[in-house]
N, C-alpha and C positions, 0 to 999 in steps of 0.2 A: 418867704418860706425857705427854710435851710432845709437842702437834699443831702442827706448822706450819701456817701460816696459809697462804704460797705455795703450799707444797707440795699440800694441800687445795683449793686453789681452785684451780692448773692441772688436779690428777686431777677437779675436780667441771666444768671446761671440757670438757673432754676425752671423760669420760662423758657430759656430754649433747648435744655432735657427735657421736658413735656411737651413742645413743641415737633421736638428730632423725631421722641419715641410714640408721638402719635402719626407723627406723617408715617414712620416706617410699620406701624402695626398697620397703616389704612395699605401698604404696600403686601404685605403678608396676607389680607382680606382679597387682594389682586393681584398676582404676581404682574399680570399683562402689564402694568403699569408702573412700569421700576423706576422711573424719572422719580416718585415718594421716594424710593428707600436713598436715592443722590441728595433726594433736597433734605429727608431727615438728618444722613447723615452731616451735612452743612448742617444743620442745628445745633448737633452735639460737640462737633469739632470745635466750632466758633465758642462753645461753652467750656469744654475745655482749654482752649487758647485764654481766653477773656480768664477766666478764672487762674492759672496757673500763672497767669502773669501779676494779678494783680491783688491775690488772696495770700501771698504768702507774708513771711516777716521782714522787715526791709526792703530796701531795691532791689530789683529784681537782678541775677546776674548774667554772663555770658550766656551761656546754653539756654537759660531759660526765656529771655528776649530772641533767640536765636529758634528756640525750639516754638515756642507759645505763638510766637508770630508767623511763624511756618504753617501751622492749626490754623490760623485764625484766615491764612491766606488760601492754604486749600480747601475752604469751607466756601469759600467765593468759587474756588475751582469748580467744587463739588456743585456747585448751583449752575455753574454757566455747563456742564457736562451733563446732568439733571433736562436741563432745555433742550440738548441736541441729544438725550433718548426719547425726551417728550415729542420732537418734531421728529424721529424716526432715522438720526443721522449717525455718522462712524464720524472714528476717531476720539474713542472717551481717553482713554489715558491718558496718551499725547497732551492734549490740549488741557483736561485738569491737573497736570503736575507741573506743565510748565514755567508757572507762577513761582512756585514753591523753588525749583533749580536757580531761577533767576536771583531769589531771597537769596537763599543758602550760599550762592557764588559769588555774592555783591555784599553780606555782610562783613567779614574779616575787614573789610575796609570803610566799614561806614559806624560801624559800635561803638565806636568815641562819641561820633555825632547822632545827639536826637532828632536834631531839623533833619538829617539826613535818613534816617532810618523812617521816619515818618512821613517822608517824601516820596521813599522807595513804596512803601507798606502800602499807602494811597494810594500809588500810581497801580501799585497791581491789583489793588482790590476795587479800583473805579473802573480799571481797565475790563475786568472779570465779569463787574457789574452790567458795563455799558454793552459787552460781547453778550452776554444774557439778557436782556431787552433786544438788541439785530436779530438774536437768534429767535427771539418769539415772532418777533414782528414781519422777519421778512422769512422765514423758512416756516409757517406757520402751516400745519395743513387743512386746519377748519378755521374760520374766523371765529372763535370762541368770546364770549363779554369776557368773563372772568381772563381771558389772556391779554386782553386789551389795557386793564387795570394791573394786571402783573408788570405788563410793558413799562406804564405808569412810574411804578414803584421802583422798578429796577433801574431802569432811565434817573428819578430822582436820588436813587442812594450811589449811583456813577456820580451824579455832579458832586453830592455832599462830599465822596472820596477825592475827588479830584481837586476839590475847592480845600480841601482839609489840606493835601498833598501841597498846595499852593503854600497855605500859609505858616508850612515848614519851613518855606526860604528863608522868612524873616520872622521870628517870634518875640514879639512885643509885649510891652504893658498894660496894654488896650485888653479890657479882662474878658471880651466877645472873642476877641480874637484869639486870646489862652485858651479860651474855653475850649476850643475845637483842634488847638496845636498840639494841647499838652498829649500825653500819650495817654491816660484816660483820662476821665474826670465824671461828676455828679449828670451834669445835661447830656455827656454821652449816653450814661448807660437808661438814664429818661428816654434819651430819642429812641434808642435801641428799643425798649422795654414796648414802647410803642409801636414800635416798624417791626418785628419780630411778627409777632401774633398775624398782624395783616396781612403780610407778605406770604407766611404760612397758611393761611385762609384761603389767599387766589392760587396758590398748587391745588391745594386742595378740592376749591370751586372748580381749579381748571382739569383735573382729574375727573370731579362730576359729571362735568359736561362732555370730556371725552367720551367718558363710557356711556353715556347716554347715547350720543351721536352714532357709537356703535353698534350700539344696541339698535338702531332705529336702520342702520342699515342694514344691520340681518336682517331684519324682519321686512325686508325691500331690496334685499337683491337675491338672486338665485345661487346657491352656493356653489353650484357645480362650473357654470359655465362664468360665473361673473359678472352678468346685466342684469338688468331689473327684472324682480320677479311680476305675477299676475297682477298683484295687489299695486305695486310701483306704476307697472306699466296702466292700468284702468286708471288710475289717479293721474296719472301725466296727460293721459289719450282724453279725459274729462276737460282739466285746465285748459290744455290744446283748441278743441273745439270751442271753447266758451270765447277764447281768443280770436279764432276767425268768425264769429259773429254772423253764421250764416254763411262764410264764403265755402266750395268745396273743399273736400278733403278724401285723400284716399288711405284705404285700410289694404293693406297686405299679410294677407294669410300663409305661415309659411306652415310643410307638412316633410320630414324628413321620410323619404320612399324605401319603402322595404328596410325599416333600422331595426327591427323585429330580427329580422334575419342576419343583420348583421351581430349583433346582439348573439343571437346562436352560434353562429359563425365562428366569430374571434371572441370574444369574451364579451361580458360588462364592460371591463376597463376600455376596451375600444370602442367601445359604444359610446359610454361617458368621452371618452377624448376628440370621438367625431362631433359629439353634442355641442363642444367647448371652443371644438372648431370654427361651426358655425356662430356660435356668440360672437366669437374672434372678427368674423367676416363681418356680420352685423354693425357690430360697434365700429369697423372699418368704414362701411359703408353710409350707414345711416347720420342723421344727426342725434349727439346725447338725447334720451331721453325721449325718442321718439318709438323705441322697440320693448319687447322682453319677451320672455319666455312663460308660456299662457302654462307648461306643465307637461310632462313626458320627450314628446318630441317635436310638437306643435309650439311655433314663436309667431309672434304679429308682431305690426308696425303699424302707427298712423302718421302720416304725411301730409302737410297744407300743400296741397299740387293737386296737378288734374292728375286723369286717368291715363293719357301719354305719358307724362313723366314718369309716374307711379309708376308703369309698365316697364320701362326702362328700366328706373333703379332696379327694378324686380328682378330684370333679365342680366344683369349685371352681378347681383350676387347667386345669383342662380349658377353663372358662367363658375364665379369665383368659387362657389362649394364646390361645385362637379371635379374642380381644377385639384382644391386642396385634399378634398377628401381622398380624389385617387390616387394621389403623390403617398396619403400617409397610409393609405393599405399597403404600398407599393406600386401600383400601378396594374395591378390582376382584378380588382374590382370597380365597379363602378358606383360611386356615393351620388346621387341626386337628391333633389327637391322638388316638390310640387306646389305654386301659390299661387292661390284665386286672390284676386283683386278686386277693389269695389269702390266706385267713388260716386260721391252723393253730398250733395248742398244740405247743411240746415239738419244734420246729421244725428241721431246722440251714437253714443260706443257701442250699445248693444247693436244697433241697425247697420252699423259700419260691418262689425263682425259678424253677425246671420248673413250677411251679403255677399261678405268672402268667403266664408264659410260656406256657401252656395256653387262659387265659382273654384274654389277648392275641391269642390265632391265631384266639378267637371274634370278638372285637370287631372282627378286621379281616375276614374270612368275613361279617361281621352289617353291614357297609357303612363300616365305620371313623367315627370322630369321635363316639366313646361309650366306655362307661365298663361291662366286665363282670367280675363276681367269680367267682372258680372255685366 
């Protein structure tokens, strides 16, 4: 089968203009997730580049090997900078134009040479590649499938740049070996025509799965203070139990004293701040996953331990609110807490919580700002 070369590189222009302008329309439907409008715009530059070098009349000249291949390298930029807003990090500019300064300052002296020019090209577009795979792989914030498979992909077109860059040293007769030296050719824009679309797929996939995952954590953690909401916390405190299989376990009722009054006092906003406070302490205290916040002012906790320890931990952030809350009034009021405690074998959630719930209605009956176990 005879591949056109024309042929192949207008359908491989073409594909990564629908490619570019769908990942950045899926960004316009999201703004949250502008890592699309990075990897679109790599789409389009790359299609730009590829095209203006290789659509026009004759060889191509100065400025436009200078310029086309500048495009075609910050398009790799734009991908490895795409990754580090996708994992949440700084330094976009910096690091996507780098590439491009390095071209620009190192061609005056390489323009004679093809093998040279295609050695540099390689080396910064494997380099770009291979920094865009580490960048998934190890600064990742969810294990996502779809980023696993990006990994993949980006990892395999670093080697293809770098093997390509290789075999600029010496270009041969060996017509496998042209195939991949020359500065285009028909099996490039094949391979391209292929790895395009894909690669554009798992941003995409992995954009799905972002927002999904965020999604799932709204709807499971409490917005105000930042720990797990009711629904989180009963689905953990269920797992939990099923876990110790009968062994005890204690439940800790917490009950913020007179926040009613506080609340009139100094405003909402310091209402909500002493609320966030104590999340603060919580999550200090406890282990992940073990607390939340049940809704108003009222937080629980379940614990594999006895009713000693349970008590302890109790008395320890009880210590720790009293401490923080009076610091952030200033020290003119006093913030406490009230938590009944309940520990019982063979348990389920709702008998854990009636129980504290029980030894909570003593603690606050008993003058509040203490700590009693059923």
């Amino acid at each position: 089968m005879v591949l056109d070369p024309a042929t192949l590189t207008v359908a491989f222009i073409l594909l990564s203009c629908v490619l570019g302008t769908l990942l950045i329309f899926s960004w316009t439907l999201n703004r949250q997730l502008s890592a699309l409008a990075w990897w679109g715009t790599a789409f389009c530059l790359i299609a730009v580049g590829i095209g203006w070098a290789n659509l026009g009349k004759g060889p191509p000249g100065y400025p436009v090997l200078l310029l086309a291949n500048a495009l075609g390298i910050l398009s790799y930029g734009a991908i490895y900078v795409g990754c580090r807003v996708f994992n949440k990090r700084p330094g976009i500019l910096l690091h996507g134009g780098a590439g491009v300064a390095v071209w620009i300052g190192a061609f005056p002296f390489i323009y004679d040479s093809q093998g040279y020019r295609l050695i540099l090209a390689s080396l910064l577009t494997g380099a770009y590649a291979a920094l865009s795979a580490w960048e998934l792989a190890r600064h990742a914030a969810q294990a996502l499938a779809s980023q696993r498979v990006a990994v993949f992909l980006l990892s395999s077109l670093a080697v293809f740049n770098l093997l390509r860059g290789l075999l600029g040293i010496s270009l041969t007769s060996v017509p496998w070996i042209d195939t991949f030296a020359r500065r285009w050719s028909s099996e490039m824009a094949l391979f391209l025509v292929v790895f395009g679309p894909t690669l554009a797929f798992m941003f995409l996939s992995m954009a799905k799965e972002r927002l999904k995952l965020d999604y799932m954590r709204a709807a499971l953690v409490d917005d105000l203070t930042g720990i797990p909401n009711r629904r989180a916390f009963l689905q953990a405190a269920s797992k939990l139990l099923d876990r110790l299989n009968g062994r005890p376990a204690s439940c800790l009722l917490f009950d913020l004293d007179n926040f009613k009054a506080i609340n009139d006092r100094h405003g909402h906003a310091t209402g909500d701040r002493i609320l966030s406070i104590f999340g603060g302490i919580l999550t200090e205290k406890l282990p992940k996953g073990s607390f939340g916040r049940l809704g108003g002012e009222e937080f629980a906790a379940i614990l594999p331990m006895g009713s000693r320890d349970a008590a302890s931990v109790a008395e320890a952030i009880r210590d720790a609110f009293s401490a923080a809350g009076k610091a952030d009034l200033g020290g003119n009021e006093d913030v406490t807490v009230s938590i009944g405690c309940a520990t019982i074998p063979r348990a389920s959630t709702e008998d854990l919580l009636r129980r504290a719930d029980q030894a909570l209605y003593c603690a606050k009956e008993s003058g509040r700002n203490m700590v009693v176990a059923a």
